[in-house]
Backbone as a ProteinNet text record, in pm:
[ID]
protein_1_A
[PRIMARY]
XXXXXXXXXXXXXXXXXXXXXXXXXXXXXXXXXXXXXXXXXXXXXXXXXXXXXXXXXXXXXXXXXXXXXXXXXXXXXXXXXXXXXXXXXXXXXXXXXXXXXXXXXX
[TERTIARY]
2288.3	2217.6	2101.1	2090.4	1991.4	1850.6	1705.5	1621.5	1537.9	1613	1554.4	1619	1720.4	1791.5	1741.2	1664.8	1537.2	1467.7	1437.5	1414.2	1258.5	1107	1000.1	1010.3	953.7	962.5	874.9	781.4	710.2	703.5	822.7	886.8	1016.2	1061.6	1190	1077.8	972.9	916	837	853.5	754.8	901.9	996.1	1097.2	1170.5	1132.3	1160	1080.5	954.5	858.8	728.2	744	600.3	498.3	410.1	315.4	308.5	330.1	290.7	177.2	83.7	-25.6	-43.1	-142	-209.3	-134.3	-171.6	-191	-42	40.3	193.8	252.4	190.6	226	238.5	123.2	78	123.6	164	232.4	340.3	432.4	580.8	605.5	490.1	477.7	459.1	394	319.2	444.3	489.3	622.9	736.5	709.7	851	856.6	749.9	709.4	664	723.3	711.1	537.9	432.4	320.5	254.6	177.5	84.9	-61.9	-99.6	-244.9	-329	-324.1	-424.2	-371.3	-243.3	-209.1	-169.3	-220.5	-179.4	-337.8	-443	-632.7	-632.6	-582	-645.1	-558.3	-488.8	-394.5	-461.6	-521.6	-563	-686.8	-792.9	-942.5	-1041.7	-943.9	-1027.2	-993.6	-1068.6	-1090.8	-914.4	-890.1	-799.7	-812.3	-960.7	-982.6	-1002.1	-969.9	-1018.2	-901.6	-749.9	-625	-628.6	-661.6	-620.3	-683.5	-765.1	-873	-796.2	-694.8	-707.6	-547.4	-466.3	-366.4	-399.2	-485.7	-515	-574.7	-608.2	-634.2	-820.4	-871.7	-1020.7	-1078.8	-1042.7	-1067.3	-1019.9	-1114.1	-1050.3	-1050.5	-908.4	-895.2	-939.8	-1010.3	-1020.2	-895.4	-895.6	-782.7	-771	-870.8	-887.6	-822.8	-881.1	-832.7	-685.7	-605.9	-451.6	-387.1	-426.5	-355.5	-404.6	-486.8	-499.8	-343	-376.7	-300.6	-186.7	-106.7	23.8	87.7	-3.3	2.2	26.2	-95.7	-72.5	48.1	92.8	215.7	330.5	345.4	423.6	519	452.7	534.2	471.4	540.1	415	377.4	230.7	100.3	137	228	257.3	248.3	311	345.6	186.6	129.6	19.7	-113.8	-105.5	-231.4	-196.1	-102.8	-31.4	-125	-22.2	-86.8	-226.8	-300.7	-434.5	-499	-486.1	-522.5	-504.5	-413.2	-339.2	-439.6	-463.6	-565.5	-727.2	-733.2	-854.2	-887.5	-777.1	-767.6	-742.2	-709.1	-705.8	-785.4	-879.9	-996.8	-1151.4	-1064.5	-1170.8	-1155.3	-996.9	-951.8	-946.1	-890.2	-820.7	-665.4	-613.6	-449.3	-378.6	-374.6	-304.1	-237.2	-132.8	-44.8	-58.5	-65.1	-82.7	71.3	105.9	203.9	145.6	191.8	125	203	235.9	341.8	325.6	378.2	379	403.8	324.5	350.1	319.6	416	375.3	243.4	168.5	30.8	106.6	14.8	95.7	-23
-435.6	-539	-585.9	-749.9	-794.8	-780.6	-738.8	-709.4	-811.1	-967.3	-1105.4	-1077.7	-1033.1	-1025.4	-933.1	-835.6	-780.9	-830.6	-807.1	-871.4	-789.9	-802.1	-705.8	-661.5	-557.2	-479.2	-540.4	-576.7	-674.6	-780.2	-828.5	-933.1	-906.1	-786.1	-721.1	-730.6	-680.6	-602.1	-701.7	-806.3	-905.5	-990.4	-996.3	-1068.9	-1004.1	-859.1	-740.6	-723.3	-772.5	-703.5	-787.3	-931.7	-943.6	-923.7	-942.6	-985.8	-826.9	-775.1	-661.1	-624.4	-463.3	-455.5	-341	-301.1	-164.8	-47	-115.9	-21.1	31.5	-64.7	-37.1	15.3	-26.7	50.9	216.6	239.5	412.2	471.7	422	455.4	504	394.3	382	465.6	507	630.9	779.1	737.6	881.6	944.4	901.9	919.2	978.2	888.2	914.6	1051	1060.4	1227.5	1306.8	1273.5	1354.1	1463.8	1373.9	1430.9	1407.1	1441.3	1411.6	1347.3	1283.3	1240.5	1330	1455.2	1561	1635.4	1608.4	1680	1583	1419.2	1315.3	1303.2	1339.6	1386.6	1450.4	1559.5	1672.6	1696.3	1597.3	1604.3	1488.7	1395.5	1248.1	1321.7	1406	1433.4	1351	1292.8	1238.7	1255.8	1249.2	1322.2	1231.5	1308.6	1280.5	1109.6	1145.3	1000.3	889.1	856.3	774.5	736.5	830.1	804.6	737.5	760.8	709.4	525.3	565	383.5	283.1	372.6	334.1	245.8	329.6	279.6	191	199	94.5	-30	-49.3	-156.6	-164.1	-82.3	-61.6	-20.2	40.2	75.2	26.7	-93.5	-160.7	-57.9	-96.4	4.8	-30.8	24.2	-52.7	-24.3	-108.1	-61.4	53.5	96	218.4	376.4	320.6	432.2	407.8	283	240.1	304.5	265.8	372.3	490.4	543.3	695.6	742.1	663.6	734	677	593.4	532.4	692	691.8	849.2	966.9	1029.2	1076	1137.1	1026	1014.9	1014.6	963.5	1019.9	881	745.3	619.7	549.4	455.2	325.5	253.3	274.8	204.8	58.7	5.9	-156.3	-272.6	-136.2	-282.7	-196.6	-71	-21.4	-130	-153.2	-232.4	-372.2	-413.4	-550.3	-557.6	-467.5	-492.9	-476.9	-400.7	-398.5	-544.2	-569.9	-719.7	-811.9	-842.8	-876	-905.6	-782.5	-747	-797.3	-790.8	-854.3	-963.5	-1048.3	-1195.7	-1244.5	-1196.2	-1201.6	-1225.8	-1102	-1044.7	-1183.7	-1230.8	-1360.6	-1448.3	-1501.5	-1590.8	-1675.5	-1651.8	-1726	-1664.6	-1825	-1829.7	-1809.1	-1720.7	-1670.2	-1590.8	-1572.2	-1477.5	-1379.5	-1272.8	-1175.5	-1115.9	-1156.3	-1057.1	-954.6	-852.9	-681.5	-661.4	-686.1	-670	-558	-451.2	-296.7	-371.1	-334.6	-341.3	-210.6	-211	-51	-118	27.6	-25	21.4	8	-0.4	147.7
-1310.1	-1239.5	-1325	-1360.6	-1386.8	-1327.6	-1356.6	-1322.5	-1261.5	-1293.7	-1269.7	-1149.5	-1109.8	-964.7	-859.6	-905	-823.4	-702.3	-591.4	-492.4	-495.9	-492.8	-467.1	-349.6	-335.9	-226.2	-102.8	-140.3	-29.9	14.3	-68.6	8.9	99.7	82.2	170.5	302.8	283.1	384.6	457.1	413.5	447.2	529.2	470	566.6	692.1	679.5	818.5	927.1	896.1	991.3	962.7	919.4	897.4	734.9	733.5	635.7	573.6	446.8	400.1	420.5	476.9	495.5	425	369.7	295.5	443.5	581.5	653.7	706	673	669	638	447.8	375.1	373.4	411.7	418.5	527.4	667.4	708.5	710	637.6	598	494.7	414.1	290.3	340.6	429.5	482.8	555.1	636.9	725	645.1	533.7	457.7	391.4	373.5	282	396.9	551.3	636.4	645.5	622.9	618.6	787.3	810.7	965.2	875.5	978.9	922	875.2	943.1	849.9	732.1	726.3	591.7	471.1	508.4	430.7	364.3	468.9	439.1	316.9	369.3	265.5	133.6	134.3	8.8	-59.3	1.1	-76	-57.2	-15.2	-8.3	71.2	173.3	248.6	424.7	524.5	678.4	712.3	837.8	933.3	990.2	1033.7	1082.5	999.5	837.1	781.5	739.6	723.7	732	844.6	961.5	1075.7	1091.3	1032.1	1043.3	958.9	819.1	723.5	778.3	855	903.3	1086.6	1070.8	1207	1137.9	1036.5	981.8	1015.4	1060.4	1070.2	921.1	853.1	702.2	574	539.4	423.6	326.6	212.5	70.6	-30	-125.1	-232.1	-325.6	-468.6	-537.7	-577.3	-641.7	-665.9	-558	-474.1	-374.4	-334.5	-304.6	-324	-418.3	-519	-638.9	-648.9	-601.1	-615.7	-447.3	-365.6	-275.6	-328.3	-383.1	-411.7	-480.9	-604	-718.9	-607.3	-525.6	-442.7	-343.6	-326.9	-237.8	-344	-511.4	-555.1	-523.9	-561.3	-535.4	-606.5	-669.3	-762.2	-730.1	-780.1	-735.9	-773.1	-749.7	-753.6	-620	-536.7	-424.5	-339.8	-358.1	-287.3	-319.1	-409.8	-469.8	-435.9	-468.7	-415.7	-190	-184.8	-35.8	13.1	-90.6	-102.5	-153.1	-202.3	-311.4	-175.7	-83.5	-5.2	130.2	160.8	290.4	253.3	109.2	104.8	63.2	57.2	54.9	227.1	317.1	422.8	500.1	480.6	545.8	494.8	374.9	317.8	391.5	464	528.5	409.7	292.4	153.4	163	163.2	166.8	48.6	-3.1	-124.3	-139.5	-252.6	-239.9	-380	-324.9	-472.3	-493.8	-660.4	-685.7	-807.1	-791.3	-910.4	-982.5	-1113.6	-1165.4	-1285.5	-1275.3	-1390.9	-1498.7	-1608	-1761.3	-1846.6	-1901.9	-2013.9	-2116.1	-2147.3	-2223.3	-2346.2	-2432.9	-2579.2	-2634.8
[MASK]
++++++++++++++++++++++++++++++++++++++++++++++++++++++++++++++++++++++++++++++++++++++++++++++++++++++++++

């Protein structure tokens, strides 16, 4: 399969259910690696309740912390930061669309 024939993942996810969100995202991650909110905490180093804010959409992410939890969770920090970038163009009320695209560094 051609790689131009690639569909991004947040646009699958964006035509299933709506607008990709950071807070979706981590959900849909967290679940998948069968973690609970307190054991998704103390593996990323941060409280129960800030997972919990972070997936209620009360706790904006920065990038930094997206890609630490993308790594974390053991998934690439592509479409995590994407939906991060995403939420805070939102939260501006600026209509834009972010795409994140991986490049190897040299």
């Amino acid at each position: 399969m051609n790689t131009e024939d690639l569909v991004p993942l947040g646009d699958v996810l964006t035509r299933l259910d709506g607008p990709l969100t950071f807070a979706r995202f981590l959900i849909g991650e967290r679940e998948r690696a069968g973690m609970t909110q307190s054991a998704a905490g103390k593996k990323l180093g941060i409280s129960r309740q800030m997972v919990c804010d972070i997936e209620k959409g009360r706790q904006p992410v920065s990038v930094e912390l997206a890609a630490k939890i993308a790594k974390t969770l053991k998934v690439s920090p592509t479409v995590a930061i994407e939906a991060c970038l995403q939420d805070q163009l939102r939260r501006a009320h600026m209509k834009y669309t972010v795409t994140v695209a991986a490049t190897k560094r040299a």
